[in-house]
C-alpha positions as CSV (number, residue, x, y, z in Angstrom):
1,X,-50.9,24.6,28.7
2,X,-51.8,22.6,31.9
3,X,-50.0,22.8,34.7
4,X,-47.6,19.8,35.3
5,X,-47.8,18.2,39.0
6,X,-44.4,18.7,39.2
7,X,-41.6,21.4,39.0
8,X,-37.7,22.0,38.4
9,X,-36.9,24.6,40.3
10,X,-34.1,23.9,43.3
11,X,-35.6,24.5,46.6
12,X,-32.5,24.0,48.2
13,X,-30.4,27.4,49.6
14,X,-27.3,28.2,50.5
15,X,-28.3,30.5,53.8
16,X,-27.5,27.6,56.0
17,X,-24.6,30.5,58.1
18,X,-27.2,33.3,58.8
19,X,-30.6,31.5,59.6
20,X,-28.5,29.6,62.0
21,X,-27.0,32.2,63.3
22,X,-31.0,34.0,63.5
23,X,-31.8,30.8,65.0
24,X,-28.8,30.9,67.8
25,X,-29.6,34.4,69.0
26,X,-33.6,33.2,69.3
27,X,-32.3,30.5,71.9
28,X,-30.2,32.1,73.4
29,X,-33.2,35.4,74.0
30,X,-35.3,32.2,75.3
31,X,-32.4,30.6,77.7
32,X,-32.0,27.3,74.9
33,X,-28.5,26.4,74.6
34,X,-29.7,23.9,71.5
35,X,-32.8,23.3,69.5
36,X,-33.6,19.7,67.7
37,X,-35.2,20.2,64.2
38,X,-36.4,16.9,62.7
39,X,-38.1,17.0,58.9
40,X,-41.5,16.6,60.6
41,X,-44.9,18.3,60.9
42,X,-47.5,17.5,63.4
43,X,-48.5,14.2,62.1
44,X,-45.4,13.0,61.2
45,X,-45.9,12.8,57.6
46,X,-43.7,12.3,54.6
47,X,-44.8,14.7,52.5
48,X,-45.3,18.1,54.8
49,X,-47.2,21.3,53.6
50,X,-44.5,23.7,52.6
51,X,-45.1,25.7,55.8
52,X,-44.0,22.7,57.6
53,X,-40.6,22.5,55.9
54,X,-38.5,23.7,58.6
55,X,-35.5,21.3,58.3
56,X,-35.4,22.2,54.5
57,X,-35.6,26.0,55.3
58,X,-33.1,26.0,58.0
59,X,-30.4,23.9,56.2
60,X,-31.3,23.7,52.6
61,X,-31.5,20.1,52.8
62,X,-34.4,19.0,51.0
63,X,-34.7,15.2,51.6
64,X,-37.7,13.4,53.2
65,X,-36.1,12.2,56.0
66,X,-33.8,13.9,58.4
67,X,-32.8,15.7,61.9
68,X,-30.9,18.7,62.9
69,X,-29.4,19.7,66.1
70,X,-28.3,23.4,66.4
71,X,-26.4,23.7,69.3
72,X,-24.9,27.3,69.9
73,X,-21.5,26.5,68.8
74,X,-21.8,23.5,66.7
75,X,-24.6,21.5,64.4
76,X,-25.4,18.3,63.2
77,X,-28.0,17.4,60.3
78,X,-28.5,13.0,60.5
79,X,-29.3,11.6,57.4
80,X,-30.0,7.7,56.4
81,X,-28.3,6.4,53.6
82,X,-30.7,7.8,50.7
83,X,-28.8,10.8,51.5
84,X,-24.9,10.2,51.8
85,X,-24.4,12.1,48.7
86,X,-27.1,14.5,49.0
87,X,-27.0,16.0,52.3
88,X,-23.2,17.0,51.8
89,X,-24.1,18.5,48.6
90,X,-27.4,20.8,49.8
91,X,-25.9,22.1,53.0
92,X,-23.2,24.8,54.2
93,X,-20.7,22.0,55.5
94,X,-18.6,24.4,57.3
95,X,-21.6,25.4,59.7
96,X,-23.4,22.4,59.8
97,X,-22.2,18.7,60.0
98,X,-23.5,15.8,57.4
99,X,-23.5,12.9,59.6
100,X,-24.5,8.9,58.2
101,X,-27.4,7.7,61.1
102,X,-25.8,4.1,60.2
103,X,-22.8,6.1,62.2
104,X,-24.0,8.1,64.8
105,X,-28.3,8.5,65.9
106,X,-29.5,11.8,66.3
107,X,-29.5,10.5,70.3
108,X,-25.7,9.7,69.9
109,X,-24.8,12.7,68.7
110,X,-26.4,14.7,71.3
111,X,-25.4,12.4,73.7
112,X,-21.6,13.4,72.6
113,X,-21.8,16.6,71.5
114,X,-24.0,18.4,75.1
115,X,-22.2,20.4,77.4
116,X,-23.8,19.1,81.4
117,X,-25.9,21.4,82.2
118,X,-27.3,22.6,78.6
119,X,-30.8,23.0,78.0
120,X,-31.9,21.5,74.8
121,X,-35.3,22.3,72.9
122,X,-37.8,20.7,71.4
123,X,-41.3,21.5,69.2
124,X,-43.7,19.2,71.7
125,X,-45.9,18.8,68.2
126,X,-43.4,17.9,65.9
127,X,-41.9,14.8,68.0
128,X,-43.9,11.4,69.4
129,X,-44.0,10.9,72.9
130,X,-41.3,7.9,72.2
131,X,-39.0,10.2,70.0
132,X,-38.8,12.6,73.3
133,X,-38.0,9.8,75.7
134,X,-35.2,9.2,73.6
135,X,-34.8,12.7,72.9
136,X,-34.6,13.0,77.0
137,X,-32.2,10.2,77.9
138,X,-29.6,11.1,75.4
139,X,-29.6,14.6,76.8
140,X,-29.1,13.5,80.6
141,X,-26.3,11.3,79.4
142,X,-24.5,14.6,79.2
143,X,-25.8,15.9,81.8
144,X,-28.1,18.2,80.1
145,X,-31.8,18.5,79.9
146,X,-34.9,18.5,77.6
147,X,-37.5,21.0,77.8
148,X,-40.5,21.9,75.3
149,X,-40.6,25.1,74.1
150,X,-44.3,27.2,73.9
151,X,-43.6,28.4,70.4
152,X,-41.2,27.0,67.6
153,X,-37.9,29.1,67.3
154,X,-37.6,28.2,63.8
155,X,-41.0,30.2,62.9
156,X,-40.0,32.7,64.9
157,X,-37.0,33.7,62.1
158,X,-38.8,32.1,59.4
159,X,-40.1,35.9,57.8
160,X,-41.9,34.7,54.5
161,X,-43.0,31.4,55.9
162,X,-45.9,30.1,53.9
163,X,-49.6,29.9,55.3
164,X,-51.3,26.5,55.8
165,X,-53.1,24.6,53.5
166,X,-56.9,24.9,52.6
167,X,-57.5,22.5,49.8
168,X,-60.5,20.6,49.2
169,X,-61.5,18.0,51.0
170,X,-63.7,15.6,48.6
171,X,-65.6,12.1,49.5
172,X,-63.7,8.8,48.2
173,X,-66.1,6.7,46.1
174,X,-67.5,3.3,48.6
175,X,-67.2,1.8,45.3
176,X,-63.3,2.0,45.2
177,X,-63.6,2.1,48.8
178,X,-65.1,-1.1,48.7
179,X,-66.3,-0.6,52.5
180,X,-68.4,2.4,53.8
181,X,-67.5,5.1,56.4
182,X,-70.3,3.6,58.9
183,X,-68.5,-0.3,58.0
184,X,-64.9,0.7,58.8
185,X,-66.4,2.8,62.2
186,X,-68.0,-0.3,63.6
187,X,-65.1,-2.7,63.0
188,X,-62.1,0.3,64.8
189,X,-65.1,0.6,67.8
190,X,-64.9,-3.4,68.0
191,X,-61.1,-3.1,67.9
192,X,-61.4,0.0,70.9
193,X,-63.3,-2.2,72.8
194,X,-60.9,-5.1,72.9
195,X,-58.3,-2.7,73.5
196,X,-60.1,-1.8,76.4
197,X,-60.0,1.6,75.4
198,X,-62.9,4.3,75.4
199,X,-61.7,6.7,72.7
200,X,-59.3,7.1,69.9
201,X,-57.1,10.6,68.5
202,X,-56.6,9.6,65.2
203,X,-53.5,12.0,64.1
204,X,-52.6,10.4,60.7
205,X,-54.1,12.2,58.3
206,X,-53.8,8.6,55.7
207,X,-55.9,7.0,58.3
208,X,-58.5,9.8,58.4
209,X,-58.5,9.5,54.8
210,X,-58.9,5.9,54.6
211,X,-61.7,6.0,57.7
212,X,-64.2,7.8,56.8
213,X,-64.0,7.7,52.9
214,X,-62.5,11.3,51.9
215,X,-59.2,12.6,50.3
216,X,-57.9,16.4,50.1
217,X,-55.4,18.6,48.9
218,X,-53.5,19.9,51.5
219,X,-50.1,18.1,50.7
220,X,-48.1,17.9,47.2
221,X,-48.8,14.1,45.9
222,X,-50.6,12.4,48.3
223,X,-54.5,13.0,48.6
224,X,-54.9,14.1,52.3
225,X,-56.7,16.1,54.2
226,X,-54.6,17.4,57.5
227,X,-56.3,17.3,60.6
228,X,-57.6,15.1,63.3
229,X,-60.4,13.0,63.8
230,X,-62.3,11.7,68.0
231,X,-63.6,8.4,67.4
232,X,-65.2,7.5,70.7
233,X,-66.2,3.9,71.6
234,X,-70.0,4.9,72.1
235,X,-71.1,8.0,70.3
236,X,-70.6,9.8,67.4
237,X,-66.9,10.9,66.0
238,X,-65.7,14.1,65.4
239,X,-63.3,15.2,63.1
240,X,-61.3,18.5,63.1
241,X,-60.3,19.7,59.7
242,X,-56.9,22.2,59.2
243,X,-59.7,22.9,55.8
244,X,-62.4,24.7,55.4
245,X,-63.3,23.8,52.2
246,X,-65.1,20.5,52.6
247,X,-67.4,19.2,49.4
248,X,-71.4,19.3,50.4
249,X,-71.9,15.5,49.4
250,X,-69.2,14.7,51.7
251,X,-70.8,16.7,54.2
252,X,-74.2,14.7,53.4
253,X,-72.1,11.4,53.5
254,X,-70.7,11.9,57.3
255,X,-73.8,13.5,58.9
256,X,-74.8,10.6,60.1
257,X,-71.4,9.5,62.0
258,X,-69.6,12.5,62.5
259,X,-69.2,16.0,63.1
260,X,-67.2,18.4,61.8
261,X,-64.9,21.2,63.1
262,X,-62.2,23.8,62.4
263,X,-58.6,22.1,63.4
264,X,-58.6,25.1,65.9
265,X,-61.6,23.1,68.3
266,X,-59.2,20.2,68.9
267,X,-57.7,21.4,72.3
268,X,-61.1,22.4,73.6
269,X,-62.1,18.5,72.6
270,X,-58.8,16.6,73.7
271,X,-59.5,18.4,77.3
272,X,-62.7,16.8,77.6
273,X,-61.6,13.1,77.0
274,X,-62.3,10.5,79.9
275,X,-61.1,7.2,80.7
276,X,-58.7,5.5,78.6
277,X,-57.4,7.3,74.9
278,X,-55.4,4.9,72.2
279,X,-52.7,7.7,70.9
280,X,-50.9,5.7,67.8
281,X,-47.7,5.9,68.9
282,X,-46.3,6.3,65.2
283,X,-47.9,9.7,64.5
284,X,-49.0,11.0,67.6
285,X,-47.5,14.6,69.0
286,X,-46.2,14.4,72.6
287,X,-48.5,17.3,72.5
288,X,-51.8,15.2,72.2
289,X,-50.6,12.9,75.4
290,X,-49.8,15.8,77.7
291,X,-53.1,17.7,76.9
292,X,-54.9,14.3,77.3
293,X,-53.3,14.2,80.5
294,X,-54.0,17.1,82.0
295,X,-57.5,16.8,81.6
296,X,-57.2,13.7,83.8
297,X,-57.6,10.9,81.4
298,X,-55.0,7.9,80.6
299,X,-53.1,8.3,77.4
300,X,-52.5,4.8,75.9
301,X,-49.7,4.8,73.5
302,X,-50.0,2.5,71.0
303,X,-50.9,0.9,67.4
304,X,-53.5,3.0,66.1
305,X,-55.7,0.1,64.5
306,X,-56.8,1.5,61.4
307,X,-53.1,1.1,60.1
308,X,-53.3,-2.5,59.9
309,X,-57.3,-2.4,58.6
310,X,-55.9,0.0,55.8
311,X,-52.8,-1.7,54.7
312,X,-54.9,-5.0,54.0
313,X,-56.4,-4.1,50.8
314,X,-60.5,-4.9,49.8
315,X,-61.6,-6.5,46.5
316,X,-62.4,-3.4,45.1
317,X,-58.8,-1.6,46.2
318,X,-57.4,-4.7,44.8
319,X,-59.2,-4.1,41.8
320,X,-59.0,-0.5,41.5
321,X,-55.4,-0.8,42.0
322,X,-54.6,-3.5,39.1
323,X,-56.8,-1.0,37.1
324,X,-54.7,1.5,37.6
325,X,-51.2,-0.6,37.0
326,X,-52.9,-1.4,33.5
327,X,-53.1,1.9,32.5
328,X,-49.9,3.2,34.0
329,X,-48.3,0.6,32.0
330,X,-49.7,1.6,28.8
331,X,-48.4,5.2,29.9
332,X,-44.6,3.6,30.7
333,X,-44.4,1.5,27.9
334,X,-44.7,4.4,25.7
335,X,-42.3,6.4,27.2
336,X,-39.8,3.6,27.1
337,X,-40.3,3.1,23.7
338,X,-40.0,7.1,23.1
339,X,-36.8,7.0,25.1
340,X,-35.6,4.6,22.7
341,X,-36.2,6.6,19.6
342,X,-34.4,9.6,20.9
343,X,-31.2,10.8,18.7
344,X,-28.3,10.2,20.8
345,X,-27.2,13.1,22.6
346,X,-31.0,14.5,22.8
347,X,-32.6,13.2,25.9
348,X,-32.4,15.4,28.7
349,X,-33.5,14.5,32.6
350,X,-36.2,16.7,32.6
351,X,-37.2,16.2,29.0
352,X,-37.6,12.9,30.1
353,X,-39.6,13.8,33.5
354,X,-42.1,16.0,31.0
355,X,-42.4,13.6,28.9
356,X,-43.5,10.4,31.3
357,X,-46.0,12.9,32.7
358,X,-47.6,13.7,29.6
359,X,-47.8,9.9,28.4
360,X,-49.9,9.7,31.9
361,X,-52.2,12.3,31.2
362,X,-52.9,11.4,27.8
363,X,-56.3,9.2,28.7
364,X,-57.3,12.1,31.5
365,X,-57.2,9.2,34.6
366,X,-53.7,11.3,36.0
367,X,-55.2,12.5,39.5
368,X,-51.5,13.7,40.4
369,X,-47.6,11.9,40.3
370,X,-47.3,10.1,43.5
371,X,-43.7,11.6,44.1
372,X,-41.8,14.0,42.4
373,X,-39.9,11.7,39.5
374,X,-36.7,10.5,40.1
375,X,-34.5,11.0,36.5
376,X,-31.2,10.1,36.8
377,X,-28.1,9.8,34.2
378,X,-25.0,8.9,34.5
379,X,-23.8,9.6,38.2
380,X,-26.7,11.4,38.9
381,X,-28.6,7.9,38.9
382,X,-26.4,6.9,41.8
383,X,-28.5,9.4,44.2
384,X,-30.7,7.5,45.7
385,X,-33.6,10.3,46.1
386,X,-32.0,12.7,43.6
387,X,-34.4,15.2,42.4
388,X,-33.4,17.0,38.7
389,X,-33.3,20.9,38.6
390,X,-32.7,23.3,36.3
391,X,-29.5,23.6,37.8
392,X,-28.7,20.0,37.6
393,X,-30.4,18.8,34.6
394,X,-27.8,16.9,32.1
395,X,-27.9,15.3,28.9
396,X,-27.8,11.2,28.7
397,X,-25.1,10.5,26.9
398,X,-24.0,7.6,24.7
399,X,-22.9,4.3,26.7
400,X,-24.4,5.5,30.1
401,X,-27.3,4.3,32.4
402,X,-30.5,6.0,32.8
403,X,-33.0,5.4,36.4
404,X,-36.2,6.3,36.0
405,X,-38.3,5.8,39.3
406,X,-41.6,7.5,38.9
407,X,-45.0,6.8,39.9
408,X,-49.2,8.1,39.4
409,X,-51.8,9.0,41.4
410,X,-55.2,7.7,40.0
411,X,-58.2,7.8,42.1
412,X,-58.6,3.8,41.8
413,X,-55.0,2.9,42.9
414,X,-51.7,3.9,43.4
415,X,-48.5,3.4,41.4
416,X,-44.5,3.1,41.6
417,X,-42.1,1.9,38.9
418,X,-38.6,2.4,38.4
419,X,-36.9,0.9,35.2
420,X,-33.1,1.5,34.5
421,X,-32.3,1.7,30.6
422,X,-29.6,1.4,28.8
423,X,-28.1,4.5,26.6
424,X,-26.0,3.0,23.7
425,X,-24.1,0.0,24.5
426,X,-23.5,-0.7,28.2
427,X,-20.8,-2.1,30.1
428,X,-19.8,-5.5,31.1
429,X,-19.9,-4.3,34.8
430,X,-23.1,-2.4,34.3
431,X,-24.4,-5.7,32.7
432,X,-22.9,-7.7,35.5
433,X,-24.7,-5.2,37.7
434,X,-28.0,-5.0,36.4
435,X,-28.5,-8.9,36.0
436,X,-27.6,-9.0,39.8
437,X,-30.0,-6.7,40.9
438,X,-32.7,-8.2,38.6
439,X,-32.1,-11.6,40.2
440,X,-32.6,-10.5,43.2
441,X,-36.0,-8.7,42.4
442,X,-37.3,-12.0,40.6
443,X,-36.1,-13.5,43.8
444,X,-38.9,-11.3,45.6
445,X,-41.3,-11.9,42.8
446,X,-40.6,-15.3,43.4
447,X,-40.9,-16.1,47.0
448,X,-43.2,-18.6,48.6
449,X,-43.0,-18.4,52.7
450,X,-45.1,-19.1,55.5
451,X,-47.8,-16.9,56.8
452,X,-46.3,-14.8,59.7
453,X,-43.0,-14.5,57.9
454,X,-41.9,-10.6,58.1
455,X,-40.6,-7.9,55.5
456,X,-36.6,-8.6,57.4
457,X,-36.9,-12.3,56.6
458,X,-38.2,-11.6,53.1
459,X,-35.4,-8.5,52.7
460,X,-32.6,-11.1,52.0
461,X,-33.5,-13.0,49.0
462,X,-33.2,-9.6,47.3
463,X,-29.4,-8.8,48.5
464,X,-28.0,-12.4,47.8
465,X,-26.6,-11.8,44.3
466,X,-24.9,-8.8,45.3
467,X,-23.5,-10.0,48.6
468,X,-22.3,-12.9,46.7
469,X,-20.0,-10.1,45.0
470,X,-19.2,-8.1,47.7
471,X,-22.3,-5.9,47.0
472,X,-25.2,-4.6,48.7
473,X,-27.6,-0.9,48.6
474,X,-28.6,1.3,51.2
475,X,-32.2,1.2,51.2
476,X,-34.8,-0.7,51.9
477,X,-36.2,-3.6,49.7
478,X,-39.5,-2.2,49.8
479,X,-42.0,-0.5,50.9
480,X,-45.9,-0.6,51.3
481,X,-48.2,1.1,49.2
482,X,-51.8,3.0,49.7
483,X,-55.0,3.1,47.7
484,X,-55.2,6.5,45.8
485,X,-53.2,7.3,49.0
486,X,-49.5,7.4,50.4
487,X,-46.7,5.8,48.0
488,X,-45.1,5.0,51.0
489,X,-47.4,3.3,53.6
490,X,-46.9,1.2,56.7
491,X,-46.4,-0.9,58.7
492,X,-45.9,-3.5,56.1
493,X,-41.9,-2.7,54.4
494,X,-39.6,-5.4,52.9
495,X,-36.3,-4.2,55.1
496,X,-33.8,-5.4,57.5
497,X,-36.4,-3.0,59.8
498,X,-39.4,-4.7,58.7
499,X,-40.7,-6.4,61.8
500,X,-44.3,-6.8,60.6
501,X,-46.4,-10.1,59.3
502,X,-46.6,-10.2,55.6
503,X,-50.9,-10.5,55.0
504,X,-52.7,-11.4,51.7
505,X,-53.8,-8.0,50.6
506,X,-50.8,-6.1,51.1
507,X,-49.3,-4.1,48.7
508,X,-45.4,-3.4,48.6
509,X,-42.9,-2.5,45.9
510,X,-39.7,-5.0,45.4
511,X,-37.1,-2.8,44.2
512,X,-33.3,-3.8,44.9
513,X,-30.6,-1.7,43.4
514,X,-26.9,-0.6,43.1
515,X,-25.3,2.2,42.8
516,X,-21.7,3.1,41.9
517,X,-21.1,6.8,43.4
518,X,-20.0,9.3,40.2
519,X,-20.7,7.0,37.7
520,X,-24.2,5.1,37.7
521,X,-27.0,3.8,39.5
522,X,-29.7,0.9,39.3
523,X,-33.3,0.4,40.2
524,X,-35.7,-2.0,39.2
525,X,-39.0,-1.8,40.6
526,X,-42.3,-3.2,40.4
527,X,-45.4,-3.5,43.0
528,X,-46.9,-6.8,44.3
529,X,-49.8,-8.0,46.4
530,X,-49.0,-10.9,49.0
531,X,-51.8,-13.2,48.1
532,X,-51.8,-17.0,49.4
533,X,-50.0,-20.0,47.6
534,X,-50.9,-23.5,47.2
535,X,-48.1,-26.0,47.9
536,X,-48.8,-29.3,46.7
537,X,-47.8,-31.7,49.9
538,X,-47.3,-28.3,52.1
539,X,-48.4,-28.6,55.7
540,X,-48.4,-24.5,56.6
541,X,-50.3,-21.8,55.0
542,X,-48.7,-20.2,52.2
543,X,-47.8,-16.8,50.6
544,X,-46.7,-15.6,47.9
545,X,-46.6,-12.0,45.3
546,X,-48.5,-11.1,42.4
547,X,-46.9,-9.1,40.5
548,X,-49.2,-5.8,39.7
549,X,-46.7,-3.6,37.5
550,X,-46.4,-4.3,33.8
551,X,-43.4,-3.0,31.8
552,X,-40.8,-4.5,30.0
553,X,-37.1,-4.5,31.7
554,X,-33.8,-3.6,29.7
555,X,-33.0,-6.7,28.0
556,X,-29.5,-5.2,26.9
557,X,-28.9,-5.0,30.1
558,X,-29.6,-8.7,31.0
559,X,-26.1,-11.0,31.1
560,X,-27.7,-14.6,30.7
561,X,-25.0,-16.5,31.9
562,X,-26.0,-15.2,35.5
563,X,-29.0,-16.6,35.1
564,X,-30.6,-20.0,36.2
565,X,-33.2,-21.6,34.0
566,X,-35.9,-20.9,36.4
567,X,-34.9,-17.0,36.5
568,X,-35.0,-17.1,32.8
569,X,-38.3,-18.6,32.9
570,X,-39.3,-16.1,35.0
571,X,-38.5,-13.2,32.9
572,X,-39.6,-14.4,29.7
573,X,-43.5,-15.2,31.9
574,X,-43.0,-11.9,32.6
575,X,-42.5,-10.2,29.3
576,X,-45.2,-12.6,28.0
577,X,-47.5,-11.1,30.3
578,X,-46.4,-7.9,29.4
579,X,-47.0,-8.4,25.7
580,X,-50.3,-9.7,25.9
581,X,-52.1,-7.5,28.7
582,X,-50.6,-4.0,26.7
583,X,-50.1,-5.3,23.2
584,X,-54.0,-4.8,21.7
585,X,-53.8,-1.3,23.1
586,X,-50.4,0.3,22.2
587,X,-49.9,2.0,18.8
588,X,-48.0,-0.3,15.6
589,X,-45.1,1.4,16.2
590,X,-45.0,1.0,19.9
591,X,-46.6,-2.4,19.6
592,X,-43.8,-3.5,17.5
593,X,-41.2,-2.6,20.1
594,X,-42.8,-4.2,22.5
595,X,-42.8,-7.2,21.1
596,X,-39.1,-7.2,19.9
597,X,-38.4,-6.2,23.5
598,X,-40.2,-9.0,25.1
599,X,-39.3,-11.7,23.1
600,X,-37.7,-14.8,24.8
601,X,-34.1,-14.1,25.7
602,X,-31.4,-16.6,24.7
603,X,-29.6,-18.8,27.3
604,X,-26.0,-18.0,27.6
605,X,-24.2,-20.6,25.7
606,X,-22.0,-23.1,27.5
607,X,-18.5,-23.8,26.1
């Protein structure tokens, strides 16, 4: 049987009490009174190598975003709002504090919670040089201090920690590429140069990736490589792998601009930089600046530029990437129409997690999932980032809802979905719910707005029909998206936080929801590319979204008296679209529900 890309087992623990307790006595031996622990490895990643997972192995809390500060008599884990229900859940409560960062920062808390005259630590490679001047004035608020310790007390405790990664690091194809190595080199040394910079660290692993045209395997579902790469302005780069294992034609490839060396070279390297080094300041380890520092040249803190060049997408990414959606559609129309034919009573969360995957691996294009799928029923659909286990799987029962967010790694694009179904007949408040939630994501799909309009003036149109009943969610409205890379890239995000420019060529995912805690949750999401709009009589340059994703939504589930002609329009393009790009290639019997699924829904009649 071939391995599946994804597991159920609960990685969560309940040791919380005694490796903080291990960790206390390691402070106090090194004269720490506290120790910050964010979910972080040295390149601030989302997805970290499993000997990175320090938060996770300390607390038990297995979320993708969070901080903990162990303080010798008290501790505090933060958490956004993707985690209000999880956090609680994972961790020993009686040793360690949940608290809501829309409540109290991670600054706040140690601002409040230091004695004067406390000496707080902190892993100089696991925080940015911003993070630690926050890090630094909420600690002398108290009175106390900051100081970087030499080695990381959580390892120090850590007895089985795993090794690092060695996968393979692999050349990406120029033709999904769509630019080579030597192209993307020239433009960043242009970009240096008006900078006025003469080098730059490059400590994001994506844009290593996405510089000089490879991908690896040190990382569950995202195709990186860890490890660093020296792009002066004049001479050759120089790239400093945490692999070994690097593919001969890639080798052949990036002769001619680079060379190549163990991740264990990069402090010899960093020591011999002159003049003026661009450290992103997004990704970069406080560690990087001080050695940069030391060896006399300036450290400028910044935009790394390959983050913008990346997130703007090529004709052949664009390509790749609507190749990819095609297929993945195929793969979640299926499974919807398989979820549909289930006896009541049969369907299982991680039946239904197996299943999906094997519906993508069917034509052999499934490279990997791009996150672990997110299979909800009932009130488990109402955690955000909730992550079936044995432990928690349950059965969908009759009259409940069913989220589904799930997504594929092919090596032409990236994809994320989420549908919400139905199980036997819904709700009027689920119906009232879902049709809300779907207006506001057709109000995404939507939107026309100037060029220069950013992800928080964008975030708004999705929230309207819930606010207009007292509603909102929690989470961002979405989030940009990689080429056979990260699910979740930046700097482009559709959020109250999203401060950046909206750019034809960007890819983000529009995915409003709601959730009612114990008793359901909804998602709808699909991916779009900002592309430019004509405006008959307009006197700005316009944008707008193509829609990349193709699968039908719940129609049970859609209340058409909530709905304006337009938005009912909308839909039914969209299900039309649907119908004919997947029809001639689905089965009769999936072919068949499709089409009774997509077929123009009813106005609500009046009277």
């Amino acid at each position: 049987m071939t391995p599946r890309f994804q597991t159920f087992d609960d990685p969560s623990h309940r040791e919380g009490a005694s490796r903080i307790t291990a960790l206390r006595a390691a402070l106090r031996e090194a004269g720490f009174d506290g120790f910050v622990v964010p979910r972080a490895d040295e390149h601030q990643s989302e997805y970290v190598p499993a000997n990175a997972e320090r938060l996770s192995w300390l607390t038990g809390f297995t979320g993708s975003a969070g901080t903990a500060v162990v303080l010798l008599d008290e501790a505090a884990l933060v958490v956004d709002g993707r985690y209000t229900l999880q956090a609680p859940d994972q961790v020993d409560i009686a040793v360690i504090t949940p608290v809501q960062l829309a409540e109290t920062s991670v600054e706040a808390w140690i601002s409040a919670h230091s004695k004067p005259g406390a000496v707080l630590g902190y892993d100089p490679w696991l925080h940015t040089a911003e993070g630690v001047g926050r890090l630094e004035k909420a600690a002398a608020k108290a009175g106390a201090s900051l100081r970087a310790v030499a080695t990381n007390p959580v390892d120090a405790v850590w007895r089985d920690r795993p090794a690092a990664p060695s996968g393979h690091v692999v050349p990406h194809s120029e033709a999904l590429a769509g630019e080579t190595s030597a192209q993307k080199l020239t433009r960043l040394r242009e970009a240096l140069s008006e900078a006025g910079c003469d080098a730059l660290v490059v400590s994001d692993p994506h844009n290593l990736a996405w510089a000089f045209n490879l991908r690896g395997g040190d990382v569950a579902h995202t195709p990186l490589a860890l490890g660093y790469a020296i792009l002066p302005r004049e001479g050759r780069a120089a790239l400093f792998l945490t692999s070994e294992t690097i593919a001969p034609d890639l080798l052949k490839a990036l002769e001619p601009l680079a060379d190549i060396h163990p991740r264990s070279a990069l402090d010899a390297a960093l020591c011999q930089l002159t003049g003026r080094v661009r450290l992103d300041s997004a990704t970069a380890a406080v560690a990087l600046k001080e050695r940069i520092e030391v060896a006399g040249a300036v450290a400028d803190v910044g935009a790394d530029p390959i983050t913008a060049m990346k997130a703007v997408k090529n004709a052949a990414e664009i390509a790749g990437t609507r190749a990819a959606h095609y297929r993945d559609g195929l793969a979640v129309t299926r499974f919807l129409a398989w979820v549909d034919r289930q006896p009541a009573g049969s369907l299982t969360e991680i039946a239904a997690v197996e299943a999906l995957e094997d519906f993508r691996s069917e034509d052999g294009e499934l490279h990997d999932v791009s996150f672990p799928t997110i299979s909800g029923s009932g009130p488990n659909g109402a955690i955000v980032h909730y992550r079936v286990t044995h432990g928690t799987d349950r059965t969908v029962r009759d009259s409940e809802l069913f989220l589904i967010d799930s997504g594929a790694q092919y090596v032409d694009g990236t994809t994320d979905i989420t549908r919400t179904v139905a199980i036997g007949t819904p709700s009027t408040e689920m119906r009232d719910r879902y049709t809300r939630v779907l207006k506001g994501h057709i109000a995404i799909a939507r939107a026309i707005f100037p060029k220069g309009t950013t992800g928080a003036q964008v975030d708004s149109f999705a929230r309207a029909p819930l606010w207009q009943a007292g509603l909102d969610f929690d989470h961002g409205t979405g989030h940009g998206v990689g080429a056979f890379l990260s699910v979740h890239e930046g700097p482009q995000r559709i959020a109250k936080t999203g401060q950046v420019a909206l750019a034809p060529g960007m890819i983000l995912s529009n995915e409003p929801g709601y959730y009612r805690a114990g008793a359901y949750g909804i998602r709808i999401e699909n991916l779009i590319l900002v592309e430019p709009r004509e405006v008959a009589g307009g006197e700005r340059p316009m944008l707008g979204f193509e829609t990349l994703t193709l699968a039908p939504y719940d129609r049970r589930l859609i209340e058409t008296s909530l709905l304006d002609a337009g938005e009912l329009a909308c839909i039914d393009a969209y299900h039309a679209r649907v119908r004919e790009a997947l029809a001639p290639s689905l089965d009769d019997e999936t072919r068949a529900w499709l089409e009774d699924v997509t077929r123009p829904l009813e106005p609500a009649k009046v009277g």
